[in-house]
C-alpha positions in Angstrom: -20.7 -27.8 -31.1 -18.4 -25.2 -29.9 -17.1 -25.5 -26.6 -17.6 -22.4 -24.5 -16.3 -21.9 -21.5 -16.4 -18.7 -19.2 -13.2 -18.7 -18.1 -10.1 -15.5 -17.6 -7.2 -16.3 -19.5 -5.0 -15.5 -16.6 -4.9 -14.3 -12.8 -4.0 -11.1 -14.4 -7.2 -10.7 -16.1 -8.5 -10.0 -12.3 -6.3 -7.3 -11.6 -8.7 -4.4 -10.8 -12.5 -4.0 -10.7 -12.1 -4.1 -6.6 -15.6 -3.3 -4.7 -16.6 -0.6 -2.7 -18.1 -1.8 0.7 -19.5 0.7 3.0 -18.4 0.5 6.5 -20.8 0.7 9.6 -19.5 -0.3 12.9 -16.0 1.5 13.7 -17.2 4.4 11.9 -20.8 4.5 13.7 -19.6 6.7 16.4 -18.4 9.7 13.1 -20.4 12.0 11.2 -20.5 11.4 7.4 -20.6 8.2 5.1 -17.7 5.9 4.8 -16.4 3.1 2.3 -13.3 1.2 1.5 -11.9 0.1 -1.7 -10.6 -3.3 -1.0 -7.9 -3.6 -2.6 -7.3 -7.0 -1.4 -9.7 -8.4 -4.1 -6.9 -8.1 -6.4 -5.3 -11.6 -7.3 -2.1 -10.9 -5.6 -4.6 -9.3 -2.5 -2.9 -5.9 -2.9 -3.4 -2.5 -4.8 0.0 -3.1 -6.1 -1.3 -6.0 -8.4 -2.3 -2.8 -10.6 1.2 -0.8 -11.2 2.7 -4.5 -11.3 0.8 -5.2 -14.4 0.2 -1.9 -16.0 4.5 -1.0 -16.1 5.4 -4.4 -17.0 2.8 -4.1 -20.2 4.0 -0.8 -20.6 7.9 -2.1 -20.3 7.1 -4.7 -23.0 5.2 -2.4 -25.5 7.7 -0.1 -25.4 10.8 -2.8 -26.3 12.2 -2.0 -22.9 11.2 -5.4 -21.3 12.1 -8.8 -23.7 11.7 -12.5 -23.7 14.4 -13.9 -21.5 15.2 -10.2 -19.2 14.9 -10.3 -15.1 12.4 -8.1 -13.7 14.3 -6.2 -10.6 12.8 -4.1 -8.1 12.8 -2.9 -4.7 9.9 -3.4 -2.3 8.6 -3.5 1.0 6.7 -6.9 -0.4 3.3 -6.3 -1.9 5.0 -4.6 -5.1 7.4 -7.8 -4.9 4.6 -10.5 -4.6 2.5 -8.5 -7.4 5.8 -8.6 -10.1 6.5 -12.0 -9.1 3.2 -12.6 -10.0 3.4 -11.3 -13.2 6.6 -12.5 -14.2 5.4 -16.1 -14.0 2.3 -15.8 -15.9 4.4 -13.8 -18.5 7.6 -15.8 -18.4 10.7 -13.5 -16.7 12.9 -14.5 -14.1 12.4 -11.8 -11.0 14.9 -10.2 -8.4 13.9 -8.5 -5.3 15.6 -6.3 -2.8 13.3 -6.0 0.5 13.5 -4.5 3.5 13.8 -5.7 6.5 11.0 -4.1 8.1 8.9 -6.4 6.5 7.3 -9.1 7.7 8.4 -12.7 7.6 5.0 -13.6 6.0 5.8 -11.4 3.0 9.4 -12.6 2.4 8.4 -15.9 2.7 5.5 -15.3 -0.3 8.1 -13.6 -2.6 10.1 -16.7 -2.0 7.2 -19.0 -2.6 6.2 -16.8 -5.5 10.1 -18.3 -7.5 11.8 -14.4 -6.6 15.5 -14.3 -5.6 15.0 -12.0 -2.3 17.6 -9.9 -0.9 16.8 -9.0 2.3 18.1 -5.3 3.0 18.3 -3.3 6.5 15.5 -1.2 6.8 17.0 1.6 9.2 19.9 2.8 7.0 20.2 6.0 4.5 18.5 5.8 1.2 22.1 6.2 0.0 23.9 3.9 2.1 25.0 0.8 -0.2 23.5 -1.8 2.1 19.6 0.1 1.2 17.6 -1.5 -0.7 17.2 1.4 -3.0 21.2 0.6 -3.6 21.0 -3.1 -3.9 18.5 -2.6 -6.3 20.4 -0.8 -8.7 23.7 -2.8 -7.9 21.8 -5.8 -9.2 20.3 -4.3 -11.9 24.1 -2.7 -13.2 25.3 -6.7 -12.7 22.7 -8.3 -14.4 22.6 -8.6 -18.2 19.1 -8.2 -19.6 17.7 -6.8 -16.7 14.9 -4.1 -16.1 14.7 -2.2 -12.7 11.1 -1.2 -12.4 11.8 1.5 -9.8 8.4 2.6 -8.2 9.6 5.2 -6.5 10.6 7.1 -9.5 8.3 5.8 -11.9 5.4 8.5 -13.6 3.6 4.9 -14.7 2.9 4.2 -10.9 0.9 6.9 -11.0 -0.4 6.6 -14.4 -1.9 2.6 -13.6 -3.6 4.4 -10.5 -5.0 7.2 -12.7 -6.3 5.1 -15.5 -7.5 2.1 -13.3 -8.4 3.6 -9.5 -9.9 6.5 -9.6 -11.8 5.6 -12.9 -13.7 3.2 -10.0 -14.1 5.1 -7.6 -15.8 8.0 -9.6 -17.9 5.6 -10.8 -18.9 4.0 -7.7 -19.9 7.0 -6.5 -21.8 8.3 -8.9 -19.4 11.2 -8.2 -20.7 11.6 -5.2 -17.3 11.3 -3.2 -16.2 14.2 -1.0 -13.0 12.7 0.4 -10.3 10.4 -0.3 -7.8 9.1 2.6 -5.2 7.1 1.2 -1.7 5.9 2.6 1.5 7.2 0.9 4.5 5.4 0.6 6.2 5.3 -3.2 2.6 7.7 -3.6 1.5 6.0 -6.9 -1.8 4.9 -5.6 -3.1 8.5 -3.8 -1.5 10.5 -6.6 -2.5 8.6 -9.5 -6.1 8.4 -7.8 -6.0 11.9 -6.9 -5.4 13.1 -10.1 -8.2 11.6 -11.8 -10.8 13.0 -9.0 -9.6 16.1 -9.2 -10.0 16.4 -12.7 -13.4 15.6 -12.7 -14.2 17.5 -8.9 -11.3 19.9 -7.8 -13.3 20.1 -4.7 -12.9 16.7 -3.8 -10.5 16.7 -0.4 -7.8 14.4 -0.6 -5.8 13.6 2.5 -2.3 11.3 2.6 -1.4 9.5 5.4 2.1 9.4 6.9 4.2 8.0 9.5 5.7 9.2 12.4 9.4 9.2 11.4 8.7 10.0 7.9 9.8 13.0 5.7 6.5 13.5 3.7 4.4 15.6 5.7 6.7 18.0 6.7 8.1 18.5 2.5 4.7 18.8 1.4 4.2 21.5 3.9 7.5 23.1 3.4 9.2 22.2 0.8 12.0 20.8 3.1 13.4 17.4 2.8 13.8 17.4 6.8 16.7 14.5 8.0 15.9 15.2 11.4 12.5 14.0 10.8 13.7 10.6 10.1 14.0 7.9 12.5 13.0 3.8 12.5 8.9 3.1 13.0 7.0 0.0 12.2 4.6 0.0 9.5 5.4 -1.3 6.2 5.1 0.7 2.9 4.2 3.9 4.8 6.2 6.9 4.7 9.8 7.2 3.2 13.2 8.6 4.2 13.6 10.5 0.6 11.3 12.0 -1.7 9.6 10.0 -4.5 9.0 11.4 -7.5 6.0 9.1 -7.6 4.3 11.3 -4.9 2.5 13.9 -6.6 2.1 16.6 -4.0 0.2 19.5 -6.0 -2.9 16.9 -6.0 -2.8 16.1 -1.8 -4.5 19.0 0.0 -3.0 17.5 3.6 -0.8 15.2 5.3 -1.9 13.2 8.3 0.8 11.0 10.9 -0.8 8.1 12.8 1.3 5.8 15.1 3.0 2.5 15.0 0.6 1.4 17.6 -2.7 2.8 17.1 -2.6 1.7 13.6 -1.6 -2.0 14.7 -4.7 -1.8 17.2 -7.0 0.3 14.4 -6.0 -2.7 11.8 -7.6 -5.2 14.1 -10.6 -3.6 15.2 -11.4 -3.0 11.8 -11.0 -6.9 11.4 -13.4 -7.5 14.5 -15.9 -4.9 13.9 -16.2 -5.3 10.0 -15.5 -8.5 9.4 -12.8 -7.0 6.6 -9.1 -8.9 7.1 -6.9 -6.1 6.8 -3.4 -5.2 7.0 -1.5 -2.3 8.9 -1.9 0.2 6.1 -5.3 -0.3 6.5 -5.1 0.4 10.0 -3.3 3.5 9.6 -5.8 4.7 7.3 -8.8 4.1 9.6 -6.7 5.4 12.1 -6.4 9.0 10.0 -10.3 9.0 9.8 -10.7 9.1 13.8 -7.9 11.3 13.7 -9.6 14.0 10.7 -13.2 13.0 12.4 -11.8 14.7 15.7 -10.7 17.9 14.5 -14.3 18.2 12.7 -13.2 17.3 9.1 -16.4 15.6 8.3 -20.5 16.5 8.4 -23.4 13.7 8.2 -23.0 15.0 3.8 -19.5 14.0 3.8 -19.1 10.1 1.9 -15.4 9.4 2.1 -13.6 6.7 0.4 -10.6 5.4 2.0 -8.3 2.3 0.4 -7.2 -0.8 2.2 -4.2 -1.7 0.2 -3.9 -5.4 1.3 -4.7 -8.1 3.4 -4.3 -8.9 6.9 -2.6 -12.2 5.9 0.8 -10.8 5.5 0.9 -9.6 8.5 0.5 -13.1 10.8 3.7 -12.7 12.4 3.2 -8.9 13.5 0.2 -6.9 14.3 -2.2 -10.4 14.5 0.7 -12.0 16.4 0.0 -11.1 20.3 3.5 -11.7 21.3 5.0 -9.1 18.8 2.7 -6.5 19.6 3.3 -7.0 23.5 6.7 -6.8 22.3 6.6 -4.0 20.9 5.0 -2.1 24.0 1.1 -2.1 22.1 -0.5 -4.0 24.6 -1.2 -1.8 27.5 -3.6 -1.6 30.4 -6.2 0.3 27.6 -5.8 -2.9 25.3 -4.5 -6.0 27.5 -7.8 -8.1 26.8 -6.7 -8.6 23.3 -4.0 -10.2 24.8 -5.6 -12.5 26.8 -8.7 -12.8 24.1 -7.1 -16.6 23.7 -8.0 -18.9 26.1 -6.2 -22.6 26.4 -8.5 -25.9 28.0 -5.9 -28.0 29.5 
């Protein structure tokens, strides 16, 4: 008798497929329909399971990417847990340069995950040796058999998003979509996504979301790679201090900027009022809707897709953590019963 079992070959063979949930509560006070793609359903809980996979594959059908080669790249840690992921399952030793903006919880993943992590100052020039941009290719020039993935500069990050995302979102729709809201950091995931929806609706808005003390807004505005824009903020894998060639601007119609703390605050009302655990992208996001939803972006027709990129899990030791965000300055008199939302019986 043949023994059949319904089982994946791999945690790779999860990668995609992520659902479409409609949220009600924080968006019940806004005209229009609204849904995330939870990208947290991927294996490694972030949309950066898909490039992870799809460049690798790519890498090794293409002879770049051999039995026996290291696997470097830079990250800000969800790119970094999503190749160290893949490197296990398909057999390559795996080098990563973070920043140090990220949280403890994801350099201590990436560790737990068998990656050699160099940690990397987060507020210096994208050309300034210590960056992790720099490290990155340092270790890659120094180590034999190596391939540096490079995100930033990659046309695949883009590609994964345009064969695999948006793909899924058109179809959840039923083409129906009127908006997408996604974060940009390397821009793989809006572009790639944007891309494919335009092609099938060019009327489809699509809005990025940027940082305060990033350079994105302003250059897709201008043109203008602005260094005066540029100065330290707190959210991970938002925003950059250069231009990525990943980002492709002729597909965004508009750039939003949400703060360090409304997004912190955004992130965790999402996770109260939705019952969705996500992480601060996701709260800057969110954040852009009651942003766009103020200046009258949206009517009751509108049915806007936004992406939560990951989960709230890698983010334990900042925005869920009540003594980093009072030190930070986020809990004010508006928001100090979070703070006290904890109660100890002695």
């Amino acid at each position: 008798m043949e023994n059949k079992i319904n089982a994946y070959n791999s945690i790779l063979d999860l990668i995609g497929n992520t659902p479409l949930v409609r949220l009600n509560q924080i968006t019940s006070p806004l005209k229009g329909n609204f849904y995330a793609k939870i990208e947290a359903f991927n294996p490694g809980h972030s949309s950066k399971d898909r490039i992870a996979a799809y460049i690798i594959d790519q890498a090794e059908k293409s002879g770049i990417l051999e039995p026996g080669n290291t696997i470097i790249e830079t990250t800000s840690g969800n790119t970094g847990f999503s190749i160290a992921m893949v490197s296990i399952v398909k057999g390559y030793e795996c080098v990563l340069a973070v920043s140090s903006k990220s949280s403890k919880d994801k350099i201590d993943m990436l560790r737990s995950m068998g990656a050699k992590v160099y940690v990397c100052p987060a507020h210096v020039s994208a050309d300034d040796p210590r960056s992790y941009y720099q490290v990155a290719k340092r270790l890659h020039e120094e180590t034999k058999g190596s391939v540096y993935i490079n995100q930033y500069f990659n046309e695949l990050n883009i590609l994964a998003h345009y064969k695999t995302t948006g793909p899924e979102i058109w179809e959840q729709t039923n083409g129906n979509i009127t908006h997408l809201i996604a974060c940009s950091g390397t821009g793989g995931t809006i572009s790639g996504t944007a891309r494919y929806l335009k092609e099938q609706n060019p009327n489809i808005r699509i809005i990025g979301v940027d940082a305060f003390g990033s350079v994105l807004k302003k250059f897709h505005e201008t043109g203008e790679l602005d260094n005066n824009e540029i100065y330290p903020y707190r959210i991970e894998g938002l925003g950059k201090n250069l231009i990525p060639d990943a980002t492709d601007f002729e597909v965004i119609d508009e750039f939003i900027k949400v703060t360090d703390e409304e997004s912190a605050h955004t992130a965790r009302e999402i996770s109260c009022k939705e019952g969705i655990f996500v992480g601060y992208t996701s709260g800057a996001v969110m954040q852009a809707v009651k942003q766009l939803s103020e200046k009258g972006e949206f009517t009751k027709e509108s049915n806007v897709v936004v992406i939560f990129p990951d989960h709230g899990s890698r983010y334990m030791s900042k925005i869920y953590n009540d003594q980093w965000m009072s030190d930070q300055g986020f809990f004010d008199s508006k928001n100090i019963e979070e703070e006290q939302a904890v109660q100890y019986v002695k």
